[in-house]
N, CA, C and O of each residue as an XYZ file, in Angstrom:
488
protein
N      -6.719     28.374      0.441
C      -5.753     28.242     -0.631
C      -5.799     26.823     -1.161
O      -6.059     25.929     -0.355
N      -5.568     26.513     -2.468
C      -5.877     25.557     -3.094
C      -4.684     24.577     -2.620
O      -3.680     25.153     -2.202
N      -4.673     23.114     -2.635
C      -3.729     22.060     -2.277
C      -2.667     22.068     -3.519
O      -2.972     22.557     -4.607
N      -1.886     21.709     -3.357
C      -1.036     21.769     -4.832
C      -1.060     20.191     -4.852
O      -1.000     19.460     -3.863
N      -1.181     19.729     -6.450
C      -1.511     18.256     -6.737
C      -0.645     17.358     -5.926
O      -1.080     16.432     -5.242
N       0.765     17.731     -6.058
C       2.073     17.031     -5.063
C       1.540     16.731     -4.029
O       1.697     15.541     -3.757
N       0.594     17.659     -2.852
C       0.503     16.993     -1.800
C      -1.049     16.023     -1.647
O      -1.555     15.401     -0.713
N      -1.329     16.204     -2.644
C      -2.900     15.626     -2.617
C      -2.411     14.003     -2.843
O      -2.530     13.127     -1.987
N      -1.730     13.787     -4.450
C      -1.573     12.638     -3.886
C      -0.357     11.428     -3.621
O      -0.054     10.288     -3.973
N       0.131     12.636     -2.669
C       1.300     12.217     -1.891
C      -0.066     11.005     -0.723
O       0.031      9.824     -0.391
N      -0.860     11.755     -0.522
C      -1.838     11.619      1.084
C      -2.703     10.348      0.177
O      -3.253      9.351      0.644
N      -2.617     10.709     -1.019
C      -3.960      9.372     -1.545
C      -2.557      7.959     -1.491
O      -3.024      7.039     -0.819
N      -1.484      7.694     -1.854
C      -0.530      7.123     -1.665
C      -1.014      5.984     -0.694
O      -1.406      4.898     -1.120
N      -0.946      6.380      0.946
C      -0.808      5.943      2.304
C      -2.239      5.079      2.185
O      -2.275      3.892      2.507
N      -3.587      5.906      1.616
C      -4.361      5.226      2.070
C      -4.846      4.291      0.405
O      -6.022      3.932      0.456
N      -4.396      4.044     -0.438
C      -4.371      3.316     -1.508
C      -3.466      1.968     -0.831
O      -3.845      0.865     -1.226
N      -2.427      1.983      0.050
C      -1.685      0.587      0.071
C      -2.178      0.323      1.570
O      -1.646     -0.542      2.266
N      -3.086      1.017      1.957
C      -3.634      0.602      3.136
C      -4.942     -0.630      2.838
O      -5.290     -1.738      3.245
N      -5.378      0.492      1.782
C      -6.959     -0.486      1.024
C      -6.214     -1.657      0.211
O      -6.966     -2.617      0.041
N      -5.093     -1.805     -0.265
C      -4.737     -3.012     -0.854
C      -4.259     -4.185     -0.086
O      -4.321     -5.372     -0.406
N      -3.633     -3.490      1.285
C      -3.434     -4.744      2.040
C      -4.512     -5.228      2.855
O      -4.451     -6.282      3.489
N      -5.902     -4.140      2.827
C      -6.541     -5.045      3.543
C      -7.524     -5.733      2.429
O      -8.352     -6.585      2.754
N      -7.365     -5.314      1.190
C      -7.899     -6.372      0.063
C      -7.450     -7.489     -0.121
O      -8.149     -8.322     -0.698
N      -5.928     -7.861      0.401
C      -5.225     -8.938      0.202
C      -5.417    -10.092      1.687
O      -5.162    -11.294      1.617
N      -5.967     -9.307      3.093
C      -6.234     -9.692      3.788
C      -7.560    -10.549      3.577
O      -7.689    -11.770      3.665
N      -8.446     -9.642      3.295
C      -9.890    -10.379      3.094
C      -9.659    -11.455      1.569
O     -10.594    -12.197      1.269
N      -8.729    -11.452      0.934
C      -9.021    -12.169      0.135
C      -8.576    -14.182      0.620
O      -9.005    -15.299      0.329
N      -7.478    -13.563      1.492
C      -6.830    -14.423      2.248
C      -8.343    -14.970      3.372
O      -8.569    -16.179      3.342
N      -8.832    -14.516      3.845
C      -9.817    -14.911      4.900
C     -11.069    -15.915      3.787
O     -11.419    -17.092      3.695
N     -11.285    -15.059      3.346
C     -12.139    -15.665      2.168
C     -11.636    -17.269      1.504
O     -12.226    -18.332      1.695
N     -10.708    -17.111      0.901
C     -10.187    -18.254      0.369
C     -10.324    -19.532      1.524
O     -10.677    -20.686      1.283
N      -9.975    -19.016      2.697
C      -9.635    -20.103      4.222
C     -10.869    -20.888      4.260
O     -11.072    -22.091      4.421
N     -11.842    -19.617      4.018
C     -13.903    -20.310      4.473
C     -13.750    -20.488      3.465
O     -13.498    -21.692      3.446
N     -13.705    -20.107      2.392
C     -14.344    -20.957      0.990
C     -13.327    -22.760      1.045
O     -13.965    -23.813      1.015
N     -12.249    -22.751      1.099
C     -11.665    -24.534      1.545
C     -12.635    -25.288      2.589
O     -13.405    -26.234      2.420
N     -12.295    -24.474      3.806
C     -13.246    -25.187      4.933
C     -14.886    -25.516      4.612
O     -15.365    -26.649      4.571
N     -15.552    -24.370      4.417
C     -16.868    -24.934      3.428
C     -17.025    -26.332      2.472
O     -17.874    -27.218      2.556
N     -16.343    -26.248      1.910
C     -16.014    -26.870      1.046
C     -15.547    -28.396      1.710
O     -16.119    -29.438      1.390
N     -14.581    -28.346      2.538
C     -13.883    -29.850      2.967
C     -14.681    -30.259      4.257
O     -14.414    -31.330      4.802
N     -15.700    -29.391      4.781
C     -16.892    -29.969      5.974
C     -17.823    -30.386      4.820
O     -18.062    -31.592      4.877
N     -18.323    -29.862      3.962
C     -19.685    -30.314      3.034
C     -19.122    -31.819      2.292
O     -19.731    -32.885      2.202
N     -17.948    -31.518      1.885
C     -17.401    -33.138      1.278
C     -17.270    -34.263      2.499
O     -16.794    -35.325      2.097
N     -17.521    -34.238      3.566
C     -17.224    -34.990      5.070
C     -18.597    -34.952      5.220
O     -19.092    -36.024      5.569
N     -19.376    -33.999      5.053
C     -20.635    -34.749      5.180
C     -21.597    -35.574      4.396
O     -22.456    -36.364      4.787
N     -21.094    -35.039      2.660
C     -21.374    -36.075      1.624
C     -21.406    -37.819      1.983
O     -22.238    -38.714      1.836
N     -19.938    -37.717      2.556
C     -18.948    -39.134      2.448
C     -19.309    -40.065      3.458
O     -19.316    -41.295      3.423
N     -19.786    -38.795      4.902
C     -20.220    -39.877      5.649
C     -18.822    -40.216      6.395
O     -17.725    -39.659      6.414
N     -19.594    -41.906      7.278
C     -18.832    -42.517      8.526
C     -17.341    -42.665      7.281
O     -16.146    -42.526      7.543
N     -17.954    -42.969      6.012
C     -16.541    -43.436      5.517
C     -15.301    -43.108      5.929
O     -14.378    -43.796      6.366
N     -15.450    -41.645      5.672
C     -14.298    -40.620      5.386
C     -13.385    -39.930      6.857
O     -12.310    -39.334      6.924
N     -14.397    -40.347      7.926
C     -14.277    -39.787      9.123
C     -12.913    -39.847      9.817
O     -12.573    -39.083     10.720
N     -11.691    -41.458      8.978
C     -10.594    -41.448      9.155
C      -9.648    -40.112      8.582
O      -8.560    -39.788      9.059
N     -10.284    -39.493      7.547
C      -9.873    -38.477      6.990
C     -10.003    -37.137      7.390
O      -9.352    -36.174      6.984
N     -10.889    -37.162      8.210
C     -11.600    -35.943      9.301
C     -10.546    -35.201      9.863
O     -10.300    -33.996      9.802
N      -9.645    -36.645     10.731
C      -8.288    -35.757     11.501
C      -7.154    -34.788     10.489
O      -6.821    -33.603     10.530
N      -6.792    -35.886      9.638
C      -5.948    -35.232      8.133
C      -5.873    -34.127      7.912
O      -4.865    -33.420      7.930
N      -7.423    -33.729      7.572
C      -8.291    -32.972      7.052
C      -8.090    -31.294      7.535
O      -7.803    -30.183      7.090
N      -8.520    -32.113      8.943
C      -8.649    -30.774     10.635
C      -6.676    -30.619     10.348
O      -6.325    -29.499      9.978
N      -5.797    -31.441     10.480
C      -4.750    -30.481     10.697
C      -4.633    -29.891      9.422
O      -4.318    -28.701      9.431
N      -4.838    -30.514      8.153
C      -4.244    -29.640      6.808
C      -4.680    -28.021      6.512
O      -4.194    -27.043      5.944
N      -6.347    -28.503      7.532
C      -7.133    -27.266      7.547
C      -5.826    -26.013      8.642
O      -5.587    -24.831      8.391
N      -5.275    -26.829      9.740
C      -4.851    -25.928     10.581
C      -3.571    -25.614      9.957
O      -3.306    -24.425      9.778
N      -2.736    -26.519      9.599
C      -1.505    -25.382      8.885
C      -1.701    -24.525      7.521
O      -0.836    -23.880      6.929
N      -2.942    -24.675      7.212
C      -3.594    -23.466      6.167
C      -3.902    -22.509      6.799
O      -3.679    -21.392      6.332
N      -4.314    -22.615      7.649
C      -4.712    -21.374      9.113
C      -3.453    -20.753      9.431
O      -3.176    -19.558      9.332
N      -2.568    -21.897      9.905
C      -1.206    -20.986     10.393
C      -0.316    -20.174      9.282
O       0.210    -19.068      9.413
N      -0.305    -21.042      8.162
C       0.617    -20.490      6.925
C       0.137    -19.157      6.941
O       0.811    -18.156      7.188
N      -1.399    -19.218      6.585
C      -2.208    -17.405      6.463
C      -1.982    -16.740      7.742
O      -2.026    -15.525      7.554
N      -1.840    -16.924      8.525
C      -1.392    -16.139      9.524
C       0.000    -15.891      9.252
O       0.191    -14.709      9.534
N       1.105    -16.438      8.828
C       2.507    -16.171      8.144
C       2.381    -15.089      7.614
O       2.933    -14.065      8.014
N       1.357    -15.200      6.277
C       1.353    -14.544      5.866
C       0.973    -13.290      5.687
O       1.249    -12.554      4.739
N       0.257    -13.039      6.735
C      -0.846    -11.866      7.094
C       0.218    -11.353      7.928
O       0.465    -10.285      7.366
N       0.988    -11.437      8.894
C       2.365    -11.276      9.710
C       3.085    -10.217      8.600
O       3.129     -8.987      8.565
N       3.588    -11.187      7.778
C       4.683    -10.948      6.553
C       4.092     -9.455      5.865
O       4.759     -8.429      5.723
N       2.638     -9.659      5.486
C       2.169     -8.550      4.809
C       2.248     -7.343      6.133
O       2.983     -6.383      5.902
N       1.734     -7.361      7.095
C       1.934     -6.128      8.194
C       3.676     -5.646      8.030
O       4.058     -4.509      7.753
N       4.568     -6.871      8.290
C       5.992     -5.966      8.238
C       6.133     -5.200      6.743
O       6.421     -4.012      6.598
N       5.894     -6.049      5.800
C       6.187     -5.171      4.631
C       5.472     -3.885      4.650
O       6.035     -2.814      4.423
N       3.929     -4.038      4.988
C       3.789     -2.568      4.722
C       4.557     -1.344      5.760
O       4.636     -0.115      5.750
N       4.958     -2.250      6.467
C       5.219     -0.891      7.497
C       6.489     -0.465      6.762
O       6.698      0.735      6.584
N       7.480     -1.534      6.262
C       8.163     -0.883      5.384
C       8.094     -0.580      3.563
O       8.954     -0.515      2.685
N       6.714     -0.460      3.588
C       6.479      0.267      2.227
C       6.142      1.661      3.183
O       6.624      2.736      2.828
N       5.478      1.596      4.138
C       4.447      2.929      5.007
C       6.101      3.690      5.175
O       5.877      4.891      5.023
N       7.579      3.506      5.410
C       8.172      3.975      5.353
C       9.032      5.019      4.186
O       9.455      6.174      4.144
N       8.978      3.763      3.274
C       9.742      4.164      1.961
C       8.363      5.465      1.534
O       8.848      6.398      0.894
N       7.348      5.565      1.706
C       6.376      6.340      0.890
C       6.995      7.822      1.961
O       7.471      8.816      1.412
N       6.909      7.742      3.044
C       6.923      8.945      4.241
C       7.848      9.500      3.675
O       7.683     10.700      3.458
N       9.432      8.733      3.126
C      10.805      9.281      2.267
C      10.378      9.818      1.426
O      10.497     11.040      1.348
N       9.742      9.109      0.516
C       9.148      9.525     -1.004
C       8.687     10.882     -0.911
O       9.117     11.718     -1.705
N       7.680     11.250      0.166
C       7.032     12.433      0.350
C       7.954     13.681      0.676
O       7.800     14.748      0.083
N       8.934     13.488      1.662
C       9.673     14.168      1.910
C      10.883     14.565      1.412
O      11.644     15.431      1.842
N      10.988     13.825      0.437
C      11.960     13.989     -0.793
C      11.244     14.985     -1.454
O      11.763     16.066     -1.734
N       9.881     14.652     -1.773
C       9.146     15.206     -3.113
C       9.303     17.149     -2.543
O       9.378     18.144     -3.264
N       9.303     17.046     -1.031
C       8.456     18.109     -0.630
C       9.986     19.192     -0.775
O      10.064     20.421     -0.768
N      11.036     18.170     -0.895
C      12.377     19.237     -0.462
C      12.355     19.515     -1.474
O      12.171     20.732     -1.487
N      12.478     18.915     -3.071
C      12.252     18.874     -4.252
C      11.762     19.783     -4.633
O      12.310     20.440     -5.518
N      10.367     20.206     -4.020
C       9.660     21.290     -4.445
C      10.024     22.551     -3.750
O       9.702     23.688     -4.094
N      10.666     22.233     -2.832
C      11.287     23.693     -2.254
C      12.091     24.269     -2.527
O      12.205     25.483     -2.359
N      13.424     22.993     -3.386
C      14.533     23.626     -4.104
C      13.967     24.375     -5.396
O      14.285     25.501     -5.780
N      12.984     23.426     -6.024
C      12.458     24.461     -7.201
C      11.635     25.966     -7.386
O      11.497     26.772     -8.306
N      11.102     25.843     -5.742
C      10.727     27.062     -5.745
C      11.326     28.441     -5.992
O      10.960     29.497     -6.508
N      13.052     27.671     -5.038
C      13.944     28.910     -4.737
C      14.748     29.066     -6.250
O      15.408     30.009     -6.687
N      14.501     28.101     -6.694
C      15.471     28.325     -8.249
C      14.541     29.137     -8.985
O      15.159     30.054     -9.525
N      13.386     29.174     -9.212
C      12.146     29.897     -9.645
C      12.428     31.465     -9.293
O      12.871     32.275    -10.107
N      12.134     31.714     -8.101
C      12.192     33.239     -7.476
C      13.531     33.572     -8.091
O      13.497     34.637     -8.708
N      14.867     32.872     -8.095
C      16.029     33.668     -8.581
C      16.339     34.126    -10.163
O      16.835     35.107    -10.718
N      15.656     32.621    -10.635
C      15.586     33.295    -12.204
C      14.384     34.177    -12.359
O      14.297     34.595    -13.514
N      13.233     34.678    -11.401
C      12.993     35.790    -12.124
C      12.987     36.974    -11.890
O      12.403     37.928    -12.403
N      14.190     36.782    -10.474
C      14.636     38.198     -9.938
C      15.855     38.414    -11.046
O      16.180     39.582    -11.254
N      16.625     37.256    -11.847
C      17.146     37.817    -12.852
C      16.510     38.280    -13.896
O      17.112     39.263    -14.329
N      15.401     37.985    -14.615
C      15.084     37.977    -15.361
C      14.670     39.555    -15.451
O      15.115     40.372    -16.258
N      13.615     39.801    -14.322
C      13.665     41.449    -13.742
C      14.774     42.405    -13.994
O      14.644     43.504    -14.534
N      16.107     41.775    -13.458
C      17.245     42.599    -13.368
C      17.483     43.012    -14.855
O      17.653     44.171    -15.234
N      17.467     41.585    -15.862
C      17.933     41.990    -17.054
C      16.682     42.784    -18.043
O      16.915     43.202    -19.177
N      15.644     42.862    -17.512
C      14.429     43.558    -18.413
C      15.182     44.730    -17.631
O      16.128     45.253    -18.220
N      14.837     45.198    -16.328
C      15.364     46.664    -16.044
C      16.065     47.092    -16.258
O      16.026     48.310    -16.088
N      17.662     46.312    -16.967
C      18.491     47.131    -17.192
C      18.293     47.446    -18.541
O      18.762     48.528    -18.897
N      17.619     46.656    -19.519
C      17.205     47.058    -20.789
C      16.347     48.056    -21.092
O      16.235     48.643    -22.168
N      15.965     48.160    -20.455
C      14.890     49.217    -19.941
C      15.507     50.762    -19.842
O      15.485     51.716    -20.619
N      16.021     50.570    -18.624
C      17.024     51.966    -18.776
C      17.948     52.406    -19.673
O      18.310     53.580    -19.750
N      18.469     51.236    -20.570
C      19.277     51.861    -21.924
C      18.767     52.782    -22.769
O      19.259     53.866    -23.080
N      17.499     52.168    -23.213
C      16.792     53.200    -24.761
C      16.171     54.578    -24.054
O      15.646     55.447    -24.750
């Protein structure tokens, strides 16, 4: 039996904000190596000069590390409460469609009633 569209993409939903948070993850990882790349190749440009700047450097690098870890934290709780609000969403949708079913079957057991009784008049 065929899926009815409601539940198809009720299910594409879950795994659409799954692929976005881990797009927002890797974009976050990415950005971290693309700085660090970047602030080791300028330290090796610069030389003994800069080497007072090395330490600076290493912690600014590490509370960029920790902040993204904040934030990678932050993004897991939210989704779990988006992964919630969607599970509602679904189960709303699904009662939704059950009340309409039953409103369906009654108007056209009336609808029946009133053709049959028209029916039997003429």
């Amino acid at each position: 039996m065929a899926e009815s569209p409601a539940q198809s993409c009720a299910e594409l939903v879950p795994q659409q904000a799954e692929s976005d948070l881990a797009s927002l993850t890797d974009d976050y990882m990415f950005s971290l190596y693309f700085f660090m790349n970047n602030a080791f190749r300028f330290c090796s440009i610069t030389g003994p000069l800069m080497h007072f700047n090395l330490a600076e450097m290493s912690q600014q690098v590490q509370m960029g590390m920790e902040n993204m870890l904040k934030l990678v934290n932050e993004i897991d709780q939210n989704s779990v409460g988006i992964k919630e609000e969607i599970e509602k969403s679904k189960d709303y949708a699904m009662e939704k469609k059950r009340v309409l079913e039953e409103e369906k079957e009654q108007f056209q057991k009336a609808a029946y009633t009133i053709l049959d009784m028209l029916s039997n008049r003429g």
